[in-house]
C-alpha positions as protocol buffer text, in pm:
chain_id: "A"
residue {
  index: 1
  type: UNK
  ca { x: -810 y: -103 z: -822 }
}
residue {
  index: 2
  type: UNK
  ca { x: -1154 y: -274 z: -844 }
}
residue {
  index: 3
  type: UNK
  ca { x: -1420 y: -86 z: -660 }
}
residue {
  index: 4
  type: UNK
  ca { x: -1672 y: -324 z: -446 }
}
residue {
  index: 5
  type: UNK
  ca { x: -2030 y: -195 z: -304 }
}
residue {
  index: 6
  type: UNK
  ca { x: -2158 y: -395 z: -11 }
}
residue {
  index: 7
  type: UNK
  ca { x: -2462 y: -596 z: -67 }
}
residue {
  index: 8
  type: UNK
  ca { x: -2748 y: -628 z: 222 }
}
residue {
  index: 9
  type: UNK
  ca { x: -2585 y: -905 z: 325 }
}
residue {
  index: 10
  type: UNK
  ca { x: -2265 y: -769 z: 437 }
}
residue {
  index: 11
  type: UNK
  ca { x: -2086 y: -886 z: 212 }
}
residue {
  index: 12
  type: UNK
  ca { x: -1880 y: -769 z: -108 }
}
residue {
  index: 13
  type: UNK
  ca { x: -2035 y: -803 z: -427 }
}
residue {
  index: 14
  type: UNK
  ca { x: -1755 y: -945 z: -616 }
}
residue {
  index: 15
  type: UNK
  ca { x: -1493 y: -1211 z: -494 }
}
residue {
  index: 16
  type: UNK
  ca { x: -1253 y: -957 z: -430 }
}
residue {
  index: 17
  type: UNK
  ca { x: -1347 y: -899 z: -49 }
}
residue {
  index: 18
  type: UNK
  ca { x: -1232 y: -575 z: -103 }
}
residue {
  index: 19
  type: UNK
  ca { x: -1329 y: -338 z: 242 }
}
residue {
  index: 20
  type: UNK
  ca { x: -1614 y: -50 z: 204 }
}
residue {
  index: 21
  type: UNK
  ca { x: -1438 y: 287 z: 198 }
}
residue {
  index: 22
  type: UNK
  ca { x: -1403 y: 472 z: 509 }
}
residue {
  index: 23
  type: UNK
  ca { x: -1437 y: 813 z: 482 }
}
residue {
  index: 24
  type: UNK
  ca { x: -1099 y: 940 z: 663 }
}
residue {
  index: 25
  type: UNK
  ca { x: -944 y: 1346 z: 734 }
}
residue {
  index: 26
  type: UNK
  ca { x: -563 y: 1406 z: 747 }
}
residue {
  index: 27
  type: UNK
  ca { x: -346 y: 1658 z: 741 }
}
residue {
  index: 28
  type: UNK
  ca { x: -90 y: 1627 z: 488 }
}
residue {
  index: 29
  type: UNK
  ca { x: 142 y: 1822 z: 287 }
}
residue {
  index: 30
  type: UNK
  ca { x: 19 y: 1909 z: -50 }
}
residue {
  index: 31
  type: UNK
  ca { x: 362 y: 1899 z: -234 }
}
residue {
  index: 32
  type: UNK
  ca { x: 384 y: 1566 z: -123 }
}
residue {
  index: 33
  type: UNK
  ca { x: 0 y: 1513 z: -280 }
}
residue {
  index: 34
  type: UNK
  ca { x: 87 y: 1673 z: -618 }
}
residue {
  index: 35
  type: UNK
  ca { x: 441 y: 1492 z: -669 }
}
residue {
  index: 36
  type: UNK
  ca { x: 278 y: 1181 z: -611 }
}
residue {
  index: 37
  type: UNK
  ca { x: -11 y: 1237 z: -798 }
}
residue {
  index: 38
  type: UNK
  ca { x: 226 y: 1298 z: -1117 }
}
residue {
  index: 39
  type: UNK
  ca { x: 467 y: 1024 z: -1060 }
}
residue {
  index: 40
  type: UNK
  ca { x: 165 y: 788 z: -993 }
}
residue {
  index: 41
  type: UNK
  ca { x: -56 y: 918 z: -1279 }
}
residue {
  index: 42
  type: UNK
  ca { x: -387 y: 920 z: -1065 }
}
residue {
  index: 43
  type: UNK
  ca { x: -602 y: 1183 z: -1103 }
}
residue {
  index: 44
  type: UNK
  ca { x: -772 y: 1195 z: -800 }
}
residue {
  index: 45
  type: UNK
  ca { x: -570 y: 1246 z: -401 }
}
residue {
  index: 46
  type: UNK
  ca { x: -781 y: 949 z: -310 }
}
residue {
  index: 47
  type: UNK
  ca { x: -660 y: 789 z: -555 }
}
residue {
  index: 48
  type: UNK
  ca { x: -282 y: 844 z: -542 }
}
residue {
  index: 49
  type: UNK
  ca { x: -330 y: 786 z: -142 }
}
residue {
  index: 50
  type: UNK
  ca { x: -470 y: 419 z: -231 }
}
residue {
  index: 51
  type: UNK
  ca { x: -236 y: 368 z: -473 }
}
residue {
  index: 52
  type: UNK
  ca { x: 59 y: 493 z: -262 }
}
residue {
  index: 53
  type: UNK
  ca { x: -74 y: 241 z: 61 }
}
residue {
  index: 54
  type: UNK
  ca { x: -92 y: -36 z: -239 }
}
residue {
  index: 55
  type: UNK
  ca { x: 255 y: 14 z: -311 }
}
residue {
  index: 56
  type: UNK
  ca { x: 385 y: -20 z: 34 }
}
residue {
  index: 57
  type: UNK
  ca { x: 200 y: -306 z: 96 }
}
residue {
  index: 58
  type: UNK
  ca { x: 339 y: -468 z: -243 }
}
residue {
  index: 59
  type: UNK
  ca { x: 683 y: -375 z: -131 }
}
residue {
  index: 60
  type: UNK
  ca { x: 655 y: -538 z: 214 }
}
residue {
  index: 61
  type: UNK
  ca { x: 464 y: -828 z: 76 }
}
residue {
  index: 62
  type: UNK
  ca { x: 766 y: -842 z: -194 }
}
residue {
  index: 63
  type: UNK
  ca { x: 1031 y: -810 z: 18 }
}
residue {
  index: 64
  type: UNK
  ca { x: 894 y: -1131 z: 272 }
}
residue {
  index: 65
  type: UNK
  ca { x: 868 y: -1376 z: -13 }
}
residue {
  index: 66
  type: UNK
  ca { x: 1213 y: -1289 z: -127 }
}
residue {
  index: 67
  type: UNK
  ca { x: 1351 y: -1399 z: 196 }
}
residue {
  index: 68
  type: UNK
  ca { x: 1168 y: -1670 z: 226 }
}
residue {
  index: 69
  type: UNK
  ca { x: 1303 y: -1746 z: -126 }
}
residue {
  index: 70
  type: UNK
  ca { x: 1625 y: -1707 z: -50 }
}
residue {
  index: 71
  type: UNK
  ca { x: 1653 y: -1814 z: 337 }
}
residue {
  index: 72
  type: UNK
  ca { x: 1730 y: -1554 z: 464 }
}
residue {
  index: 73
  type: UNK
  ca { x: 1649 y: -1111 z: 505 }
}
residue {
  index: 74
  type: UNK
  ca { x: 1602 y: -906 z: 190 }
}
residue {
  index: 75
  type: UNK
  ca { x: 1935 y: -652 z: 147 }
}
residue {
  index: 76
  type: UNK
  ca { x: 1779 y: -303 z: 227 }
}
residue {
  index: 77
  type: UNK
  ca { x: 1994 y: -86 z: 104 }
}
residue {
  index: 78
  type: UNK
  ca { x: 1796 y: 215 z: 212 }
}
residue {
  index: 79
  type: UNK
  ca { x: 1730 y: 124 z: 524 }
}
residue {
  index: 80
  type: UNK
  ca { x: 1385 y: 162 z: 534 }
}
residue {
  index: 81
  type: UNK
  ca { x: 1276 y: -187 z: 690 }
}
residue {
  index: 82
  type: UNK
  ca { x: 1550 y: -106 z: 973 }
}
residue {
  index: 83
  type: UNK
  ca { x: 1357 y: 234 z: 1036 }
}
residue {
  index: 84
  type: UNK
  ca { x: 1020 y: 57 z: 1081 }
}
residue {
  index: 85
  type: UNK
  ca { x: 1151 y: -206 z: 1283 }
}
residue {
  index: 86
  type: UNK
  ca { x: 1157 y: -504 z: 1043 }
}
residue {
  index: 87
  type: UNK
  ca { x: 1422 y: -738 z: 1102 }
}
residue {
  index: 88
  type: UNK
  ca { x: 1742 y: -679 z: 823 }
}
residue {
  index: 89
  type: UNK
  ca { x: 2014 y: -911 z: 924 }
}
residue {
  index: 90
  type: UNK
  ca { x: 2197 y: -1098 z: 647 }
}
């Protein structure tokens, strides 16, 4: 993922529009961290965080145009869209 600084005037310095980093605290598990952090092959939490919220995004971003693709919801066979409230209908 492309890091962007922002330039005096507010804007990114690249044509990626990418947001300045926020620094953030939270409380999470560290086994959850560390297996992440291997099946992601970051090296750094940030990073496996980023890439882990990148992922999600993909996914949901995925799953949209293949409905709109096919006319109609995306078979979720885990359930997960159902548990965030995302319509699943066939």
């Amino acid at each position: 993922m492309a890091r962007t600084r922002a330039t005096g005037s507010g804007r990114a310095s690249d044509q990626s529009r990418e947001e300045a980093p926020k620094r953030k605290n939270y409380r999470l598990p560290q086994s959850k961290l560390d297996a992440a952090r291997r099946l992601l092959g970051t090296k750094t939490e940030t990073e496996t965080i980023e890439r882990a919220l990148d992922l999600v995004a993909f996914g949901e971003r995925l799953a949209a145009a293949t409905e709109r693709a096919r006319g109609r919801p995306w078979n979720d066979i885990f359930g997960a869209m159902e548990a965030s409230g995302a319509k699943t209908e066939p």
